[in-house]
C-alpha positions in Angstrom: 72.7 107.8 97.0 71.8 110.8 99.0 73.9 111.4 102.1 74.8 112.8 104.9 78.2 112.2 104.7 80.8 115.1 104.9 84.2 115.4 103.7 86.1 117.2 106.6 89.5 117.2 105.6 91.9 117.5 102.4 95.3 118.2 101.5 96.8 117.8 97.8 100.8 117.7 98.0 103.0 119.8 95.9 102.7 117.9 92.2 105.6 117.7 89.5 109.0 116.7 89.5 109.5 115.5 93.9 112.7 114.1 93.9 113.6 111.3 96.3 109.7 110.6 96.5 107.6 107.3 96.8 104.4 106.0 96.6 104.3 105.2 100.3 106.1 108.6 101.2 103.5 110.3 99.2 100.6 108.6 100.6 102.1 109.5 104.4 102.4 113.2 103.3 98.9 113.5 102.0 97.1 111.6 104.8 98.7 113.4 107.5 97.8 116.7 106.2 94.5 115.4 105.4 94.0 114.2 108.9 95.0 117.0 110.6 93.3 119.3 108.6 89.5 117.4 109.1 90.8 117.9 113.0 91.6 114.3 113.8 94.3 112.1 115.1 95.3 108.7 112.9 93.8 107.2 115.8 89.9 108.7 114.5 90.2 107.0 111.1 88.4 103.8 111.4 88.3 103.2 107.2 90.8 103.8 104.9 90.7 103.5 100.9 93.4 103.7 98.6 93.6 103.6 95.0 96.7 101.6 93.0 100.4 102.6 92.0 102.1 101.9 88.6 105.7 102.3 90.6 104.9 100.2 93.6 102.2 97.9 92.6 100.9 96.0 95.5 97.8 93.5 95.3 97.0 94.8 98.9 97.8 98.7 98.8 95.3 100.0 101.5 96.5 97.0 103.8 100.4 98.0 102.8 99.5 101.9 103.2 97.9 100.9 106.7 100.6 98.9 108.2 103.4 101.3 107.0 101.0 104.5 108.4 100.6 102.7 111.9 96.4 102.3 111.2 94.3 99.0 111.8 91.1 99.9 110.7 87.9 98.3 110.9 87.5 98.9 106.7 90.2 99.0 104.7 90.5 98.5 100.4 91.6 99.8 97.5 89.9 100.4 94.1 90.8 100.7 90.6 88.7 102.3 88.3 91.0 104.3 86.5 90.8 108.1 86.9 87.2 107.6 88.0 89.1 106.1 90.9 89.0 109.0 93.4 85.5 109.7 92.7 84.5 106.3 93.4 86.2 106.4 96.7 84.6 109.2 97.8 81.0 107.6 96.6 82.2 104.4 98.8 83.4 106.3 101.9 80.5 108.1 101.9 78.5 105.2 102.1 80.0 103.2 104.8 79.6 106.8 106.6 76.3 107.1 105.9 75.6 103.3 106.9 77.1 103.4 110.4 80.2 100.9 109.5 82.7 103.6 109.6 82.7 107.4 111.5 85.6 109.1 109.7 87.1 107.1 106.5 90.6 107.9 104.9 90.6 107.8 101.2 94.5 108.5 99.6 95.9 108.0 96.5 99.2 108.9 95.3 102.1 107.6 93.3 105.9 109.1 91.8 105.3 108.3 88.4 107.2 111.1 87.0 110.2 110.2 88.9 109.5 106.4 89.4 108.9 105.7 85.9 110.9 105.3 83.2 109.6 106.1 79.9 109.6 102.8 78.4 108.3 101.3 81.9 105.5 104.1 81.5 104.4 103.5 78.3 104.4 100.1 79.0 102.5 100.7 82.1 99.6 102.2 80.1 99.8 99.9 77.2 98.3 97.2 79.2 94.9 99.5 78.8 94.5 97.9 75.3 92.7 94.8 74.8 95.2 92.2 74.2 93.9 90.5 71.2 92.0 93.1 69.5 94.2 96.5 70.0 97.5 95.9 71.7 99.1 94.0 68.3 98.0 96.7 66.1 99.9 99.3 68.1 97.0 101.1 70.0 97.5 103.1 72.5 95.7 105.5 75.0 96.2 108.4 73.1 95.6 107.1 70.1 92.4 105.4 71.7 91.4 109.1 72.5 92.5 110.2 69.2 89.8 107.8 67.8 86.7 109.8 70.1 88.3 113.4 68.9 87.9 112.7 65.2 85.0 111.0 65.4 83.6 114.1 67.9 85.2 116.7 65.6 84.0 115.3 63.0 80.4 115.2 63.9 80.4 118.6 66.0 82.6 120.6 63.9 84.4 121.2 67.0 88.2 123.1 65.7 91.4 122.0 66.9 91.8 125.7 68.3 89.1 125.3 70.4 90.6 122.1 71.7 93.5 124.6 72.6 91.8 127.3 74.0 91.2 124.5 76.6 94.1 123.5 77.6 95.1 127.5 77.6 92.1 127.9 80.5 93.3 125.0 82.3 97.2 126.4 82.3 95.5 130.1 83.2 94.3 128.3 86.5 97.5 126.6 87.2 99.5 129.9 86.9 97.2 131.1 90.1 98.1 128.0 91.9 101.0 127.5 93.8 101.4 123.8 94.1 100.8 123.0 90.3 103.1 121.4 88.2 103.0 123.4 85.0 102.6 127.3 85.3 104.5 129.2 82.4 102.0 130.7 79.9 100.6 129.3 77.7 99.1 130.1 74.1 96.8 128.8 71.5 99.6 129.0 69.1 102.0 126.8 71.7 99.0 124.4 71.5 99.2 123.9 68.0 102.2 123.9 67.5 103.4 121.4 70.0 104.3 117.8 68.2 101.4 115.3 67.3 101.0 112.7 69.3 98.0 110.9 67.6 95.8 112.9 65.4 94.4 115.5 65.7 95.8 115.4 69.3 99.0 117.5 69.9 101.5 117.3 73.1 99.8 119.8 74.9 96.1 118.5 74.3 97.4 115.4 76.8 97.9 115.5 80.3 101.0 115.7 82.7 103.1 113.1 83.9 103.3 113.7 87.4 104.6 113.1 91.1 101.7 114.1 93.7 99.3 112.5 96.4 96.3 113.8 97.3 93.8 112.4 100.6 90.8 113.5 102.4 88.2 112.3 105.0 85.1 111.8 104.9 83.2 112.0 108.1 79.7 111.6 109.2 77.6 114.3 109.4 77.6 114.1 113.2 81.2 115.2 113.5 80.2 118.9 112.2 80.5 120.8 115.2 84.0 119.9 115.8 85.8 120.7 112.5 88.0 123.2 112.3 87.4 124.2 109.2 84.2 124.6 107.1 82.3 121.5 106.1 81.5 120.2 102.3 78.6 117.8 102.2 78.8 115.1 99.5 74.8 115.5 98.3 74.9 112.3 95.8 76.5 110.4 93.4 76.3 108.2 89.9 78.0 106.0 88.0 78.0 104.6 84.3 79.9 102.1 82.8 79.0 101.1 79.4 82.7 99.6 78.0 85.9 99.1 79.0 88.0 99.0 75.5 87.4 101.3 72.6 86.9 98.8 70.1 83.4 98.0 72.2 82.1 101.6 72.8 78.8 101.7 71.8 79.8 105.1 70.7 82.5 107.5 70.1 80.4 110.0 70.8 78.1 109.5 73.6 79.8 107.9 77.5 78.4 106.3 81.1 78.9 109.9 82.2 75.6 111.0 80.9 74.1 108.2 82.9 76.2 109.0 85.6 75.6 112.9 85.8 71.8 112.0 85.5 72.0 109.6 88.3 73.6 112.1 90.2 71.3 115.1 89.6 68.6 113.3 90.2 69.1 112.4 93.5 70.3 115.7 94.4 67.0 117.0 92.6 69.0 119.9 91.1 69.8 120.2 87.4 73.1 121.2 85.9 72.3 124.7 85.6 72.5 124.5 88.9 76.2 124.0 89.7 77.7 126.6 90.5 81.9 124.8 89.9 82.9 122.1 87.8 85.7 119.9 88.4 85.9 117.5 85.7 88.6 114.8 84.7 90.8 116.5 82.0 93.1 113.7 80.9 92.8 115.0 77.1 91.4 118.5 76.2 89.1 115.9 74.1 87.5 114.4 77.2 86.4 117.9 78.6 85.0 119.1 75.9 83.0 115.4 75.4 81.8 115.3 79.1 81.1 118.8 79.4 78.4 118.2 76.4 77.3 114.8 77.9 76.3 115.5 81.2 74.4 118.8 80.0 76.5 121.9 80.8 76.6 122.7 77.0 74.8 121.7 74.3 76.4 119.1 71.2 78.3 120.8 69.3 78.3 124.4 71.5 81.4 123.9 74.3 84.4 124.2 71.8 82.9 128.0 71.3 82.0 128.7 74.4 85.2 127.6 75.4 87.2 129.5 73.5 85.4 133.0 74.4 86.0 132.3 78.3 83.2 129.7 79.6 85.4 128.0 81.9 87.8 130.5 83.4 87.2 131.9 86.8 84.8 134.7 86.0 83.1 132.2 83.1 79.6 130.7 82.6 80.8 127.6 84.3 84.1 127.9 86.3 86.0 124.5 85.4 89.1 122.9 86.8 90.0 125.5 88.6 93.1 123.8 89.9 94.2 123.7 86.7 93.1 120.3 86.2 95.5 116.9 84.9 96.5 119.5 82.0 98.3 122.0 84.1 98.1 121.1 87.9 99.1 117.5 87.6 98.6 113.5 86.9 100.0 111.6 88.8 97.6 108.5 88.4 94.9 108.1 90.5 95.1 111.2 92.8 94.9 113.4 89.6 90.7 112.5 90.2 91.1 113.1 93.9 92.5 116.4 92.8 89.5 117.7 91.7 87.5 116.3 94.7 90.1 118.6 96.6 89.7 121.8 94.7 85.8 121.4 94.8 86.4 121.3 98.9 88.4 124.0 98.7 85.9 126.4 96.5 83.0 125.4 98.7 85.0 126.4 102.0 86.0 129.8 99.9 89.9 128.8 100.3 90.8 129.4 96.9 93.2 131.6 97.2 94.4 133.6 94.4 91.6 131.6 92.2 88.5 131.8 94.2 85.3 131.7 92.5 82.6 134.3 94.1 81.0 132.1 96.5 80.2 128.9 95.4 77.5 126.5 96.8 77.1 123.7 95.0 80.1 121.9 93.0 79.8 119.0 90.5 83.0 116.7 90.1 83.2 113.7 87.5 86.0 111.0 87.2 86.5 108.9 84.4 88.9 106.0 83.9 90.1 104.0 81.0 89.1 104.8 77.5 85.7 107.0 78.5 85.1 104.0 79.9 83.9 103.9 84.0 82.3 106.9 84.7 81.5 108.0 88.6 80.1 112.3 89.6 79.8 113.7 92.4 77.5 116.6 93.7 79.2 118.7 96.8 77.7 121.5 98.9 78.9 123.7 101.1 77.4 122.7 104.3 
């Protein structure tokens, strides 16, 4: 899909510990900054697409979110697709934009599951991602699932649990620049590996946050460009790949849909990755960078865990990467940790970045992925 949808507004909460929050609260914060920031009044959004909550489940969230926001649109769902969630949004926003059914469509996700959550109700929560005859009797679980792809990947690549580190170090070393992350003490290799185990080889700190947030943004057709207020981001294409949805029938443990879906998306752009100038990509183990960096072609097998480790990804790097500070450091909570990174590739392309801007970016390559590697969707963004 090449479009000429935009996205003309964003607006990412303040993630952690938010006391006293809600899914619905959340949601409201988000899409009225959002709104306001693309220019609009609530009255302008004619689509809205939300993603799911583990502390309010609804069968019907967009339609809940709607009511309680005052909105009857003429489009109006929700998706679950893991973490590729808030890429997919963006991918189906941009085409009922680009198709004429919609002019300016709200996509929000958001949930208090730091808060909302307790820890038995969490891990129960993500427990349900097992297959329930094959995996959930045996005692797997999503880290351990991961756990599974890092040996394997380590294994094969030689890849060091230091280097594993040294990325969750970058991520942290962004989060310290931003002012509405989660986690933003310093952190050290050493802290890395010395943090409990979790599932081997994966430690505490190679795992993502648990985390209160929302994050929302429009997307608008391309039409709408001389009224924005701030600078536009077009969304150039996008891809998916979905080759499994439990670990037990990965084709691989070494290769994912987000090859497929990074090719997908380059070649309709007709760029290649070389090309990108910012990568936001979904961090919800230091594992999963490091796999999808390799996949979709930014490093060759067996080369990001070095590369890594002597500064590709930090702000000055070969490849500026979660500059946010990605699910490591800025935040998780659920499905607007992926439209996190949507957000911060907006913000790079509109030079915004304050305290963490990368010199001038134009193009911008986001990925999602949800379950166990399992759905995959990427994005390609330019400043307009």
């Amino acid at each position: 899909m090449s479009t000429s949808a935009i996205i003309s507004g964003v607006h990412a909460t303040q993630v952690g510990r938010l006391e006293g929050s809600s899914c619905l609260s959340l949601h409201d914060e988000a899409a009225v900054a959002a709104i306001s920031d693309a220019g609009l009044k609530p009255e302008d959004i004619d689509g809205v697409i939300c993603a799911y909550s583990l502390t309010e489940p609804h069968l019907m969230l967009a339609s809940w979110f709607s009511e309680f926001f005052g909105l009857s649109p003429n489009v109006c769902f929700a998706i679950q697709a893991g973490g590729a969630t808030g890429a997919v949004m963006v991918s189906q926003a941009a085409a009922l934009v680009e198709n004429g059914t919609c002019q300016h469509v709200l996509v929000v996700a958001g949930d208090n599951r730091l808060t909302g959550l307790s820890r038995d109700g969490a891990v129960y929560a993500l427990s349900q991602v097992g297959h329930a005859q094959f995996e959930r009797p045996y005692g797997m679980s999503v880290p351990s699932a991961y756990a599974l792809v890092a040996s394997r990947y380590m294994h094969e690549y030689n890849v060091e649990s230091s280097q594993l580190a040294a990325i969750a170090v970058t991520m942290r070393e962004h989060a310290a620049r931003n002012p509405g992350a989660h986690r933003r003490e310093s952190l050290s290799i050493k802290d890395v590996l010395n943090s409990p185990m979790i599932s081997s080889p994966l430690r505490r700190l190679d795992c993502s946050l648990i985390s209160d947030g929302a994050g929302a943004l429009v997307v608008s057709t391309g039409r709408a460009r001389s009224d924005l207020p701030n600078k536009a981001v077009k969304i150039v294409s996008s891809g998916q790949g979905h080759t499994h949805e439990h670990i037990i029938a990965a084709p691989s443990l070494t290769d994912f849909g987000c090859k497929q879906s990074s090719e997908q998306a380059f070649g309709k752009a007709g760029i290649l990755a070389s090309d990108i100038d910012i990568a936001q990509i979904y961090d919800s183990f230091t594992i999963t960078l490091l796999v999808e960096l390799e996949s979709i072609g930014f490093f060759e097998r067996g080369e990001a865990g070095a590369a890594i480790a002597n500064g590709a990804l930090k702000l000055d790097g070969r490849l500026p990467c979660n500059t946010h500070g990605g699910l490591l450091s800025h935040g998780h909570p659920g499905a607007a940790g992926g439209v996190f990174h949507v957000i911060e590739a907006v913000t790079q392309l509109r030079h915004k970045g304050i305290g963490r801007q990368v010199k001038n970016p134009e193009l911008a390559f986001v990925h999602g992925d949800g379950g166990i590697l399992s759905a995959h969707c990427s994005l390609i963004l330019a400043r307009d």
